[in-house]
C-alpha positions as CSV (number, residue, x, y, z in Angstrom):
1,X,8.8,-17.4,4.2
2,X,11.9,-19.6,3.5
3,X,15.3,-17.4,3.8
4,X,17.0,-17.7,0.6
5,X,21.1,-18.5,0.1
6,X,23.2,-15.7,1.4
7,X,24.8,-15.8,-2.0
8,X,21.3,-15.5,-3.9
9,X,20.1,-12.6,-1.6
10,X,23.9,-10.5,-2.0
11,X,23.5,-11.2,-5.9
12,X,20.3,-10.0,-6.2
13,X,20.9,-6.9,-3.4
14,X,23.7,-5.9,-5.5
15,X,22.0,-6.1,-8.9
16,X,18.4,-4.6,-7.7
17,X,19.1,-2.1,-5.3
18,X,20.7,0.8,-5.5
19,X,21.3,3.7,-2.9
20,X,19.8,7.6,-3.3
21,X,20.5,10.6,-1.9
22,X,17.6,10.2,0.3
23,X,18.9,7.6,1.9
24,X,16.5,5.5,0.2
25,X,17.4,2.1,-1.5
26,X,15.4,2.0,-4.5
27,X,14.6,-1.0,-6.3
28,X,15.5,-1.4,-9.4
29,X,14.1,-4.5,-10.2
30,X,10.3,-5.6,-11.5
31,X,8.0,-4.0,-9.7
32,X,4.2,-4.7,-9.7
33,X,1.1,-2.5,-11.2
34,X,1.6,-0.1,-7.7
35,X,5.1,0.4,-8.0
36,X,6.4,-1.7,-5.5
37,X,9.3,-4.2,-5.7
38,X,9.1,-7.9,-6.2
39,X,11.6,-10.3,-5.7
40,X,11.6,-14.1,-6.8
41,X,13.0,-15.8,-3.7
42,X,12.8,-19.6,-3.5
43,X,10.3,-20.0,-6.7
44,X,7.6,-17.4,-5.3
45,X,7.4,-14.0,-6.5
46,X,7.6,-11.8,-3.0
47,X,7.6,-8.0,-1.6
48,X,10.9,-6.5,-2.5
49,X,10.3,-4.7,0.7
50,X,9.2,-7.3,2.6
51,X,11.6,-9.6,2.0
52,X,14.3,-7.4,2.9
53,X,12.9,-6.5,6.1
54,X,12.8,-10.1,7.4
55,X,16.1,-11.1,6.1
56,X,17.4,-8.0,7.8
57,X,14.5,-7.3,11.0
58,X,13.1,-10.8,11.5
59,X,9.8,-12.6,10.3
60,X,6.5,-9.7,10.6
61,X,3.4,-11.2,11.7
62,X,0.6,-11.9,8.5
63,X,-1.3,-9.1,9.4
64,X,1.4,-6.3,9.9
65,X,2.2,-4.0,6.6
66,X,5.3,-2.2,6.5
67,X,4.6,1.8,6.0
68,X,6.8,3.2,3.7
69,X,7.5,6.5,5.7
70,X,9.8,8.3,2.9
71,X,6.4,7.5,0.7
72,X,8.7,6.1,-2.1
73,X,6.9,2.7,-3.0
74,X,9.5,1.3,-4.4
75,X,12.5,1.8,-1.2
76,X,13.5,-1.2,0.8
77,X,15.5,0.2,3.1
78,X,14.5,-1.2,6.3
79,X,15.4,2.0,8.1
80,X,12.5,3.9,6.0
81,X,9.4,1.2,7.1
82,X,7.8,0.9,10.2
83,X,5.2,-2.4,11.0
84,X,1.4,-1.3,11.3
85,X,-1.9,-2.8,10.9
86,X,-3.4,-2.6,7.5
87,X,-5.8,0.2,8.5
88,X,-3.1,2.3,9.9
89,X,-1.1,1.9,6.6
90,X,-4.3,2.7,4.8
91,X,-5.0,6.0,6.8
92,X,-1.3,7.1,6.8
93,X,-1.7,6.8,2.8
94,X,-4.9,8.5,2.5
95,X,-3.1,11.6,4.6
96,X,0.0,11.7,2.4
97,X,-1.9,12.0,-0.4
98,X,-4.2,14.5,0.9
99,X,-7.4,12.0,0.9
100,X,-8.9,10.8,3.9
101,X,-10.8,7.9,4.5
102,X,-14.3,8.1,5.9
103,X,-14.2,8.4,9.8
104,X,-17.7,6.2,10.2
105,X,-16.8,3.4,7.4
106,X,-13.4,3.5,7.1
107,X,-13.8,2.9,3.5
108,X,-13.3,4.8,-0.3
109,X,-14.3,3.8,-3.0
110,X,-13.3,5.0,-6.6
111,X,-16.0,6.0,-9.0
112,X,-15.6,6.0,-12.7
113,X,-14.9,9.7,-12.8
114,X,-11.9,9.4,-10.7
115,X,-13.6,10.7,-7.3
116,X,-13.3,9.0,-4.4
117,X,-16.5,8.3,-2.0
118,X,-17.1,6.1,0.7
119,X,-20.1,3.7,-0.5
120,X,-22.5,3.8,2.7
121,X,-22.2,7.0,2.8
122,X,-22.9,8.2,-1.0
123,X,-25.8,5.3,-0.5
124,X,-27.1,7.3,2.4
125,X,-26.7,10.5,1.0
126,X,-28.2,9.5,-2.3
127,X,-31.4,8.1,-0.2
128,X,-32.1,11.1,1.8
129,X,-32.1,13.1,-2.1
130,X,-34.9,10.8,-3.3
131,X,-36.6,11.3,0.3
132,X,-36.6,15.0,-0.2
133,X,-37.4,15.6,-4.1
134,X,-40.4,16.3,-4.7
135,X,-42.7,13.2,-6.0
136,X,-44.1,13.4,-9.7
137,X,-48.0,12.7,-9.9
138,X,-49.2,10.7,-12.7
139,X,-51.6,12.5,-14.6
């Protein structure tokens, strides 16, 4: 990622963040459909988090996430993320919220009725149900 102007990152710090009693510094700016903050920085619409972090840590690796430990999606204080692999961001998630993610697959899915499943499994269970119901005989 290109670093932007000093003077374009301390206008925008001082008109998008703002500190909370947490110790969070939430973003006040746009934020996407997930609640996280999006900067424009250079032309491209970035990670409010994100950028932060490598104008304040350094450059992260594609395939790191940061974790938001407080759990606020929208905080980009660098002091409340930690770098992780997608699957460990994932799992940390699913544990916050009380979910967990299927210890075989690793996946969920969400069904129409709001219900999380994880697809090879509901596939396997659903296939040992037709093994075991009993088999209509045409008449």
């Amino acid at each position: 990622m290109n670093q932007p102007t000093t003077e374009h990152v301390i206008r925008t710090l001082l008109r998008n963040v703002r500190p909370a009693p947490s110790g969070c510094w939430e973003w006040t700016g746009p934020r996407d459909s997930d609640g996280y903050g999006k900067a424009s920085a250079d032309g491209h619409t970035v990670s409010a988090h994100r950028w932060l972090w490598t104008l304040l840590r350094g450059e992260l690796p594609p395939e790191q996430h940061l974790d938001h430990l407080c759990r606020v999606r929208h905080c980009v204080n660098p002091d409340h993320l930690e770098p992780v692999s997608c699957g460990e961001n994932l799992r940390r998630g699913h544990v916050a919220r009380g979910t967990h993610i299927c210890p075989e697959h690793g996946l969920k899915s969400r069904r129409a009725s709001g219900r999380l499943v994880c697809r090879p499994c509901d596939a396997a269970a659903a296939r040992t149900r037709r093994a075991t119901q009993p088999q209509e005989t045409a008449a």
